[in-house]
N, C-alpha and C positions, 0 to 999 in steps of 0.2 A: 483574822484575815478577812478579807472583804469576796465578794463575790468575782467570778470570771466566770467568761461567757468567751464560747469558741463559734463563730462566724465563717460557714462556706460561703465563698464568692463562684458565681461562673462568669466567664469575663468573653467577651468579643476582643478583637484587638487588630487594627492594621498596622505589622508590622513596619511599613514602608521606612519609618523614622526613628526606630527605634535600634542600639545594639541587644535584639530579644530580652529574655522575660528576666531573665535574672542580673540582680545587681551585681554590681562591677567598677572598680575605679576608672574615673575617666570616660565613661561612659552612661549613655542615658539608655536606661534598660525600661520595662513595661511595668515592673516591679516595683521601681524607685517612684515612678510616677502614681500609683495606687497606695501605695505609703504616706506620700505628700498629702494627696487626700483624706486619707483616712486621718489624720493629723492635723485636718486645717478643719473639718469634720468634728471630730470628738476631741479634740486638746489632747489629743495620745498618739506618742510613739508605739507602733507597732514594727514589727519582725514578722513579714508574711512567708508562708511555706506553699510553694507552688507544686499543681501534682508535677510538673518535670521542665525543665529549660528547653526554649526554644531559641531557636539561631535569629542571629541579624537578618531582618526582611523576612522572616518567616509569620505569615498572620496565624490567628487563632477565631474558632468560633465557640470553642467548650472549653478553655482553660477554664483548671478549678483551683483556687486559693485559700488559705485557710489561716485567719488571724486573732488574738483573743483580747477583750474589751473588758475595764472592770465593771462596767454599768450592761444595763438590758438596752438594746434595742432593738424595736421594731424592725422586719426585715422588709418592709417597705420604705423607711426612714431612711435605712440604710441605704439602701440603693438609691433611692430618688435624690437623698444628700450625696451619695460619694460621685457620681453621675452627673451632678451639678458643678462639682469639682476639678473633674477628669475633661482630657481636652475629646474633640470630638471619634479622634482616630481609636479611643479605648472606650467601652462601655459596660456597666454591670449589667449582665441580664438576669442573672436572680442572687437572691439572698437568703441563707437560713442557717437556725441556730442549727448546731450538730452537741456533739455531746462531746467533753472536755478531751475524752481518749483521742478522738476524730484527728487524722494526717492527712492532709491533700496529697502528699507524694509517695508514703507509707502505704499507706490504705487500698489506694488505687489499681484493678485487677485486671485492667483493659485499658488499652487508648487504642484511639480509631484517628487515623491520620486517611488527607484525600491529598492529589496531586493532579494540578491541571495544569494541560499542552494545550496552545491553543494551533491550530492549523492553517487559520489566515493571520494577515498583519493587522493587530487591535492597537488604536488607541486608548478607547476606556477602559480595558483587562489589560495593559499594560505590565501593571504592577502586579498582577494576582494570576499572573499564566505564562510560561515558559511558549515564549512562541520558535515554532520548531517548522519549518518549510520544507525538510526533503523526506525524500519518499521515506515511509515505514511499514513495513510488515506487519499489520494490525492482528493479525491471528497469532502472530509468532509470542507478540505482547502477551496477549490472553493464553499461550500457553507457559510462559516465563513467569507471568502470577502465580499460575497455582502450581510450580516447580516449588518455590521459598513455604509453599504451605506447611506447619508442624513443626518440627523443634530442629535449632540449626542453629551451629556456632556462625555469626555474623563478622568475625575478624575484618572477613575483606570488603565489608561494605561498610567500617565505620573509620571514625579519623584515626588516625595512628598515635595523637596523642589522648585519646581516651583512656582515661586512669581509669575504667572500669575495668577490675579483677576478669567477670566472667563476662566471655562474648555470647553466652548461650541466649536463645530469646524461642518464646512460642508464638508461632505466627497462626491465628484462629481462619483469618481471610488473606486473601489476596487476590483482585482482579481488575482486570482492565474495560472499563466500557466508553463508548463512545455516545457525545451529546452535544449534538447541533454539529458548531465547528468545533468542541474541545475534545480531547483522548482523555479520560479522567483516570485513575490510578487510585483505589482504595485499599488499602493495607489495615487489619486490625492486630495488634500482639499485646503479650503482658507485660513486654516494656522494650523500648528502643535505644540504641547505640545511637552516639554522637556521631552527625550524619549519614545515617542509615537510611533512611526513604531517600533522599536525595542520592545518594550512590547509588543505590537499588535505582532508579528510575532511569540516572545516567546512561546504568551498564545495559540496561533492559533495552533503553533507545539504541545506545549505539548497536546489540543485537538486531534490532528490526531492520536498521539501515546498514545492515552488511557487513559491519567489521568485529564482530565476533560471530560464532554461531550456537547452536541448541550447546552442540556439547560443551565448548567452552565455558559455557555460562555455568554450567553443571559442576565444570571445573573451578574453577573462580569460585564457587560457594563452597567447596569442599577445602578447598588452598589454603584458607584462613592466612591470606596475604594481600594485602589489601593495592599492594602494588601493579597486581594482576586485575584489578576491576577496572570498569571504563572511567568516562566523566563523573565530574559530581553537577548533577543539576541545580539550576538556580535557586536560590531559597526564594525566590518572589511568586514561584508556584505552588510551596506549600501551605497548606491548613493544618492544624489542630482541630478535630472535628468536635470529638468528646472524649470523656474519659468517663468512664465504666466504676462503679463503686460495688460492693453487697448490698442489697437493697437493707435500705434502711438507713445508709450511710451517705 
C-alpha cells in the first residue's frame, strides 16, 4: 500500500451563493466547490469531511475540513494551489498535516458561532447582517444570553425535521454586545441543532420587541416544542467563527 496523508483545511467562505457547506443534489454547496479544486490541484478525487453543515447564506470564518492525499504536500502548496483554484467568495486560510485518526467533525469539542443585527439601513453589510429597525430591549437580550447558559434540550429551537436522535447541547457562552451600529450575538457549545442560533436569535428578538416575555422564553426552552418559539432569523447574519479542537489536533 502506498502512503496517505490527512490534510486540515480552515476555510473563510461567503455564503451569499452558495446552498451551504455540504453537498447535495441539484445544488452548489461550498464543499463541491473545494473538491473541484483539490482535483483540478492534485489529479485526485477526494471526499472531504466538514467539522459541521452550514445553511444556505450562512458565511464561515473557521470552518474546518478534513481530506486525505496519497502523496506529501507542502501545507503552503496547498493552500496557495487550492486558493488559486477556489473563486473569490471561498478562501483557505491555513493548511496542515494532522495524523491519519484526525475527523473535522468527529473530533471537534467546541464551535463558536456570532450573529449580527445591524440597527441602521447598510448597503455594504447587506448580506452579512439582519437589519432589524424597531425598537429592542438591549438588556432584556443580555439577560436571555446567559438564561440558554449550560446543558438544555434545544427541541424548540431547531428545525422539526432534524434526524438528530438527541436535542441535548452544552452551551459554554452566550452573550449579547453591542458594536458601533450592530447588536452582535455570540454563542459558543459542543455542538449545535439544525437551525438553532437562528431561532435562538429570532425568539430573543421578538422578546426584546414585546411579544413574548422573560418567562415565556423560559417556557419555550423547557417545551421542547418548537412550535412555541418566535422567528427564525435570516441565515445572511450568521458566522461560523471557529471550531475548537484538543490541542494538538
Amino acid at each position: 500500500m502506498g502512503s496517505r496523508h490527512n490534510y486540515q483545511l480552515t476555510i473563510e467562505y461567503d455564503g451569499t451563493n452558495y446552498h451551504g457547506w455540504q453537498s447535495q443534489n441539484n445544488a452548489i454547496a461550498i464543499q463541491d466547490i473545494i473538491e473541484k479544486s483539490v482535483k483540478k490541484l492534485t489529479g485526485k478525487k477526494v471526499r472531504m469531511t466538514g467539522s459541521g453543515r452550514t445553511d444556505t447564506g450562512v458565511h464561515a470564518r473557521g470552518q474546518v475540513a478534513n481530506f486525505y492525499l496519497p502523496a506529501r504536500w507542502t501545507s503552503y502548496k496547498l493552500r496557495k494551489g487550492l486558493n488559486a483554484y477556489l473563486p473569490p467568495d471561498i478562501v483557505i486560510t491555513a493548511v496542515k498535516e494532522v495524523s491519519l485518526e484526525f475527523n473535522a467533525r468527529f473530533d471537534a469539542r467546541r464551535r463558536i458561532y456570532q450573529y449580527f443585527i445591524s440597527r441602521k439601513e447598510t448597503a455594504v453589510q447587506r448580506n452579512y447582517a439582519w437589519q432589524v429597525f424597531y425598537r429592542l430591549n438591549e438588556s432584556m437580550l443580555i439577560t436571555l444570553g446567559s438564561i440558554i447558559i449550560g446543558v438544555h434540550d434545544f427541541s424548540s429551537f431547531s428545525r422539526v425535521d432534524t434526524q438528530t436522535e438527541s436535542k441535548i447541547c452544552e452551551v459554554f457562552d452566550s452573550y449579547w454586545r453591542e458594536e458601533n451600529d450592530f447588536l452582535i450575538y455570540r454563542i459558543e457549545a459542543n455542538r449545535f441543532l439544525h437551525g438553532m442560533v437562528r431561532t435562538l436569535v429570532g425568539t430573543m428578538v421578538d422578546v426584546a420587541r414585546g411579544r413574548f416575555s422573560k418567562d415565556q422564553f423560559e417556557q419555550i426552552l423547557v417545551a421542547q416544542d418548537r412550535k412555541l418559539a418566535g422567528q427564525t432569523a435570516p441565515a445572511l447574519g450568521l458566522f461560523l467563527e471557529k471550531v475548537i479542537y484538543d490541542e494538538g489536533k
